[in-house]
C-alpha positions in Angstrom: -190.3 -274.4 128.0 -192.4 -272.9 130.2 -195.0 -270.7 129.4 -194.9 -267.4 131.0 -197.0 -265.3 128.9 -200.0 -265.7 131.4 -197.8 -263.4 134.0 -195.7 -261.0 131.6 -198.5 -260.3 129.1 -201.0 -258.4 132.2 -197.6 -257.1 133.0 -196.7 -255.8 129.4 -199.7 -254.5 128.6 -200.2 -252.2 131.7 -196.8 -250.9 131.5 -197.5 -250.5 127.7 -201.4 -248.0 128.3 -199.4 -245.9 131.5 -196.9 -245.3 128.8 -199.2 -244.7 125.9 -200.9 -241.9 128.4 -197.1 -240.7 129.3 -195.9 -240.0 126.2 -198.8 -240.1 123.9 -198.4 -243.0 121.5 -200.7 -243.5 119.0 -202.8 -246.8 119.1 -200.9 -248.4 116.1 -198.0 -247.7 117.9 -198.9 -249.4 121.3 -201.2 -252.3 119.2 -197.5 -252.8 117.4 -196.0 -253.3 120.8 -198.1 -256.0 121.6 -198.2 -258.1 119.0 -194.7 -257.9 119.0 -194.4 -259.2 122.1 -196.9 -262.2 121.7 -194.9 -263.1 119.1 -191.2 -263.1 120.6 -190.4 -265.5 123.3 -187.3 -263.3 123.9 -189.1 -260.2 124.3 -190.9 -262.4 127.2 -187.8 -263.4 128.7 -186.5 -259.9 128.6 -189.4 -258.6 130.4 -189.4 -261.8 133.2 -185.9 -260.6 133.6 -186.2 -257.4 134.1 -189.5 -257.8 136.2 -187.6 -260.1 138.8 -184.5 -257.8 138.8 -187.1 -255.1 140.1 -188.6 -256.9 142.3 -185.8 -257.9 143.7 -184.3 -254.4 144.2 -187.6 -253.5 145.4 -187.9 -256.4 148.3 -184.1 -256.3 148.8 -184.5 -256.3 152.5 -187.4 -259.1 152.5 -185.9 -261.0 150.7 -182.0 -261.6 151.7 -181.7 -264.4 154.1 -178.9 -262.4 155.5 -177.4 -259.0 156.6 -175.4 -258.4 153.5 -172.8 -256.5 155.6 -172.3 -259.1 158.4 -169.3 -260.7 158.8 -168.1 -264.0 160.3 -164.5 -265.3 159.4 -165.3 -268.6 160.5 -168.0 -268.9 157.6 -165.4 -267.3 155.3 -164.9 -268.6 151.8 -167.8 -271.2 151.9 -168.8 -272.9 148.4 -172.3 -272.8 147.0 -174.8 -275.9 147.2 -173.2 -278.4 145.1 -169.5 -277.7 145.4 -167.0 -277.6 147.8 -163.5 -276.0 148.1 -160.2 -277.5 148.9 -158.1 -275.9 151.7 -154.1 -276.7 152.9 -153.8 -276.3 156.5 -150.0 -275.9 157.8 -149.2 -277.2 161.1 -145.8 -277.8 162.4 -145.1 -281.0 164.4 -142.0 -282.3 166.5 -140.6 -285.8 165.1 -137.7 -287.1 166.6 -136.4 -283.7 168.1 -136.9 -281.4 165.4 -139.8 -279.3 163.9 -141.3 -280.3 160.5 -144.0 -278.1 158.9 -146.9 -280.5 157.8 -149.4 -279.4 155.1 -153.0 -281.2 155.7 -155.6 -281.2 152.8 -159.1 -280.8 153.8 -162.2 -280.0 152.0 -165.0 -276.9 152.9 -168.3 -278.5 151.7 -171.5 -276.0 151.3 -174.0 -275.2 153.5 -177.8 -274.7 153.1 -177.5 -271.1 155.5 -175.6 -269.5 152.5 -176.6 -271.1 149.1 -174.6 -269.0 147.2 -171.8 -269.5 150.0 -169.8 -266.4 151.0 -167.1 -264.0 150.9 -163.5 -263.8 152.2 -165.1 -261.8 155.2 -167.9 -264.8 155.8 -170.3 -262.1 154.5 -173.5 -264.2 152.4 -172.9 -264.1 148.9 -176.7 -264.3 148.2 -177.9 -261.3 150.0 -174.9 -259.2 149.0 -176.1 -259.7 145.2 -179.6 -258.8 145.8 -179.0 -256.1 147.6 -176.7 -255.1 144.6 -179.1 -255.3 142.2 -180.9 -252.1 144.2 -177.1 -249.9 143.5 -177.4 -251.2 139.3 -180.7 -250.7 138.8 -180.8 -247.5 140.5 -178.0 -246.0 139.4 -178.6 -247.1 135.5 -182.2 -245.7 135.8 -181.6 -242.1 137.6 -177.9 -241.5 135.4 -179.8 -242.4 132.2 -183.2 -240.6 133.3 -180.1 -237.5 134.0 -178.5 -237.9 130.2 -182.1 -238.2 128.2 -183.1 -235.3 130.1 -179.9 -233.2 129.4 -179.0 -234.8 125.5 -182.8 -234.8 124.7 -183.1 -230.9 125.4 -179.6 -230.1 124.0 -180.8 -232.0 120.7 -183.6 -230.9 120.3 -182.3 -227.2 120.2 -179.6 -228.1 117.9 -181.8 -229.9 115.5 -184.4 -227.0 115.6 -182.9 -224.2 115.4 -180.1 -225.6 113.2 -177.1 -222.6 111.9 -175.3 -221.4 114.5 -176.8 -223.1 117.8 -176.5 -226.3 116.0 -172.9 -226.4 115.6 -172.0 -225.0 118.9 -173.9 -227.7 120.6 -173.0 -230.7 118.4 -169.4 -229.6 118.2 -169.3 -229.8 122.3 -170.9 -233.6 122.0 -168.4 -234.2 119.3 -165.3 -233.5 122.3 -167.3 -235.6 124.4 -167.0 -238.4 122.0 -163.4 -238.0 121.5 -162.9 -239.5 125.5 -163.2 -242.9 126.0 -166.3 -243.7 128.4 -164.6 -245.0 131.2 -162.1 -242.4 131.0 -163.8 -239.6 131.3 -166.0 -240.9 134.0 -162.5 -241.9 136.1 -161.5 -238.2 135.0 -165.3 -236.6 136.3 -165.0 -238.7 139.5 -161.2 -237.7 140.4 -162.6 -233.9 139.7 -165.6 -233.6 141.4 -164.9 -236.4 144.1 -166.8 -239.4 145.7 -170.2 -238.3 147.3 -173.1 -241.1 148.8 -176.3 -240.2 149.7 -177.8 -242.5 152.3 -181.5 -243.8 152.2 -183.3 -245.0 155.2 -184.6 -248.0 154.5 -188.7 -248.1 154.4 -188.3 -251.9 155.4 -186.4 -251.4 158.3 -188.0 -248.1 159.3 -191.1 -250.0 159.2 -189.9 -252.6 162.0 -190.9 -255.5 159.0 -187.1 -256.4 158.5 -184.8 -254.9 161.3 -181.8 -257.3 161.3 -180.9 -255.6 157.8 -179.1 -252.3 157.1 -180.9 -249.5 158.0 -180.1 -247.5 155.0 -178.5 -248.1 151.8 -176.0 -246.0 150.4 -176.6 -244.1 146.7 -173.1 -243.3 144.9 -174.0 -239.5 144.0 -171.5 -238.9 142.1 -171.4 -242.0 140.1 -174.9 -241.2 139.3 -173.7 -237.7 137.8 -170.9 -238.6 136.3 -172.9 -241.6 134.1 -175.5 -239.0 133.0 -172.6 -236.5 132.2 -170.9 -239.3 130.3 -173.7 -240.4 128.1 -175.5 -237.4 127.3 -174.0 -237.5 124.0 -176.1 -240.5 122.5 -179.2 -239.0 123.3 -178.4 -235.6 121.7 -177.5 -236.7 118.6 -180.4 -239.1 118.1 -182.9 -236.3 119.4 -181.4 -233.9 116.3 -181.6 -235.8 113.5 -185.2 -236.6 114.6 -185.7 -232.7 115.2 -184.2 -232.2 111.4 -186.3 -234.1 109.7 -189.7 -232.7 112.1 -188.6 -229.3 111.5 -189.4 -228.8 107.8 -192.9 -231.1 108.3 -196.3 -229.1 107.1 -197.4 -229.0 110.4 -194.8 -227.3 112.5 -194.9 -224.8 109.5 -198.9 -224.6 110.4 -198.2 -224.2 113.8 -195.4 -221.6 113.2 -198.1 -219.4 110.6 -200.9 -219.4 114.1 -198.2 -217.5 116.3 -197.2 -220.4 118.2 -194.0 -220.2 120.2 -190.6 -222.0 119.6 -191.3 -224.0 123.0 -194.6 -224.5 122.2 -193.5 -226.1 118.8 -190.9 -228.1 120.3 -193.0 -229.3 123.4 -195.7 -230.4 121.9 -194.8 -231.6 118.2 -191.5 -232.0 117.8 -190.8 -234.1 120.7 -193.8 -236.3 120.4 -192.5 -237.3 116.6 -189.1 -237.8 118.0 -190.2 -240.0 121.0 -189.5 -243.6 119.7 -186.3 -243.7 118.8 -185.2 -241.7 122.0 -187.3 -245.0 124.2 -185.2 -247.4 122.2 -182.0 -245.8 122.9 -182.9 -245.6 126.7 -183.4 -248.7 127.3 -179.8 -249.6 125.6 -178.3 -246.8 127.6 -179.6 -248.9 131.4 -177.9 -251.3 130.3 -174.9 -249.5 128.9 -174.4 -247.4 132.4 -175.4 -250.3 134.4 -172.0 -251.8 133.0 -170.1 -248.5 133.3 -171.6 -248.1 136.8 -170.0 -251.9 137.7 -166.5 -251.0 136.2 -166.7 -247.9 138.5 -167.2 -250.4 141.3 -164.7 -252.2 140.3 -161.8 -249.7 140.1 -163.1 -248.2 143.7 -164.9 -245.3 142.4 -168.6 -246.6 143.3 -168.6 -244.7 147.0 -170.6 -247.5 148.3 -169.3 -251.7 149.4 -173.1 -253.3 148.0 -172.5 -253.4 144.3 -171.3 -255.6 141.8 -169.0 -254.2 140.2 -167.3 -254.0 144.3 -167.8 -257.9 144.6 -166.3 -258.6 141.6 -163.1 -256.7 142.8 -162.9 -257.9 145.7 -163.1 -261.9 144.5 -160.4 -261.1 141.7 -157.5 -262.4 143.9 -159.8 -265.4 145.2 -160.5 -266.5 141.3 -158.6 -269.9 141.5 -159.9 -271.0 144.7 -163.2 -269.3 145.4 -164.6 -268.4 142.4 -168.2 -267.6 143.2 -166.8 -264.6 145.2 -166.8 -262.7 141.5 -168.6 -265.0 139.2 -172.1 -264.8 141.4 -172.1 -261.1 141.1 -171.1 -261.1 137.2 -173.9 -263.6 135.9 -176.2 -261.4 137.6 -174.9 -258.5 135.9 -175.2 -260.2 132.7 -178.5 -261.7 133.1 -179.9 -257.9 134.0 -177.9 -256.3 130.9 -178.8 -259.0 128.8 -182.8 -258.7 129.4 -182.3 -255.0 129.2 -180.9 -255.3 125.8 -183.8 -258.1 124.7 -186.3 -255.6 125.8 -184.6 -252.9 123.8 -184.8 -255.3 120.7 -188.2 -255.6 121.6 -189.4 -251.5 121.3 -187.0 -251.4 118.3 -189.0 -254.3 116.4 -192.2 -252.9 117.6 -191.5 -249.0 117.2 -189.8 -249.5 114.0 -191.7 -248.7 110.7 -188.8 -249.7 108.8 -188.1 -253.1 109.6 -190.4 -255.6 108.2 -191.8 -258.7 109.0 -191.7 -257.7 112.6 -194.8 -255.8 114.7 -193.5 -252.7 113.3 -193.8 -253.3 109.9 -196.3 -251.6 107.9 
């Protein structure tokens, strides 16, 4: 195996001291972090994952060999390196007098232009999937940045102030609950309707890549609806944390010198309730990343460069151009799937109460 730790540790640890100064983690807290990660080879590949899927959303434009929305039907259907596809051509011929339909066998074989060969519209499969990766990883990011923001603040008023407040908030996450995820994001996108946002593209702008798109399209509403959808999570994990700060000696100090209720909650009850909420984030990417595809999928996404889109649109090819679907959904899983490691990772690390791991005591 190789040995990547000479890359993702310089990595890791300055993402680990510009989040320490963001949210004000104690030293044990950050020293847990990385001797966690030293020890976990997963936690490594989590992080190599997740680095190249940024960088690859990042350099979209740089790096696709082609423009993702170009089409060519004589290119159409071609097979990645290594494989090739058999086609039936039918041609009619006239023997002896009369017409008889004649079915040909032939064979597509790959080419080096498109590696990851292309779609039913001759469009590069390659550079369609990394320019994907900018739709997922945006849209998982900003919707979950959207539902911590929303849950975190709705919990941490419920859990506070408890009586009253508390059940009129958690009662309203408890009817969110009752809908299915997927549901009631169909349901929010039918209401509200299908809005992009298009951003010029700083690559293009910049003359460095200008055969590619000049902007790329940001599903708006998509992006709502996902942080409508999973405020939920975050609210209920930000209470109980709030309910056990609440009745701690030094809130009550802080209470007894005339400090405020936002004051209190700013500055002491959120920083104690910090770790489990950076856990849960960085299940909740990955959780709306998925959402976010199957929103693609069904039509709902507002823009044509995503997975999930790919994925529906190489459904009906599955038994004869299977790459057309299965290209876009390994890189969905290998993106959710170092999301998650990394989110094993902080809840090792950040932990008290598991032991044997970098969190224990």
């Amino acid at each position: 195996m190789v040995d990547l730790d000479w890359l993702l540790h310089p990595v890791a640890s300055g993402a680990l001291s510009r989040l320490r100064e963001a949210l004000r983690l104690s030293p044990r807290t950050v020293r847990n972090l990385r001797t966690e990660f030293r020890r976990s080879a997963l936690a490594k590949l989590g992080v190599g994952l997740i680095v190249c899927a940024l960088l690859v959303a990042a350099f979209a434009p740089a790096l696709a060999p082609h423009n993702p929305t170009n089409q060519n039907l004589n290119d159409n259907q071609l097979p990645p390196l290594g494989f090739d596809r058999q086609t039936t051509n039918t041609t009619s011929k006239m023997v002896n007098g009369s017409i008889e339909i004649v079915n040909e066998t032939s064979w597509v074989n790959s080419t080096g232009e498109h590696p990851l060969g292309t779609d039913s519209l001759g469009r590069d499969m390659l550079s369609r999937t990394i320019y994907g990766a900018r739709t997922s990883l945006i849209v998982g990011v900003i919707g979950t940045g959207i539902a911590a923001l929303f849950g975190v603040t709705v919990g941490l008023l419920a859990g506070y102030y408890s009586g009253r407040i508390d059940d009129a908030l958690m009662r309203s996450a408890d009817v969110m609950l009752a809908f299915p995820s997927l549901v009631l994001a169909v349901a929010l996108v039918g209401l509200i309707g299908t809005a992009s946002v298009r951003v010029p593209d700083p690559f293009v702008r910049a003359g460095l890549t200008p055969n590619m798109p000049e902007t790329f399209t940001l599903p708006g509403t998509v992006i709502i609806v996902v942080g409508l959808v999973n405020w939920v999570w975050f609210a209920r994990v930000a209470r109980s944390e709030a309910l056990s700060v609440r009745s701690e000696e030094y809130i009550k100090a802080a209470r007894a010198v005339g400090a405020s209720d936002r004051h209190i909650v700013t500055r002491h009850v959120l920083p104690n309730s910090i770790t489990p909420i950076i856990v849960l984030a960085t299940i909740q990417v990955a959780a709306i990343i998925l959402l976010e595809s199957a929103l693609a999928f069904l039509g709902f996404s507002g823009t044509t460069l995503s997975w999930g889109f790919d994925i529906a649109q190489g459904r009906q090819y599955l038994s004869s151009s299977w790459w057309i679907a299965t290209i876009p959904g390994v890189a969905i899983v290998l993106t959710v799937v170092g999301i998650n490691l990394v989110g094993d990772w902080l809840r090792d690390a950040l932990d008290p109460g598991i032991e044997g791991e970098g969190g224990g005591p």
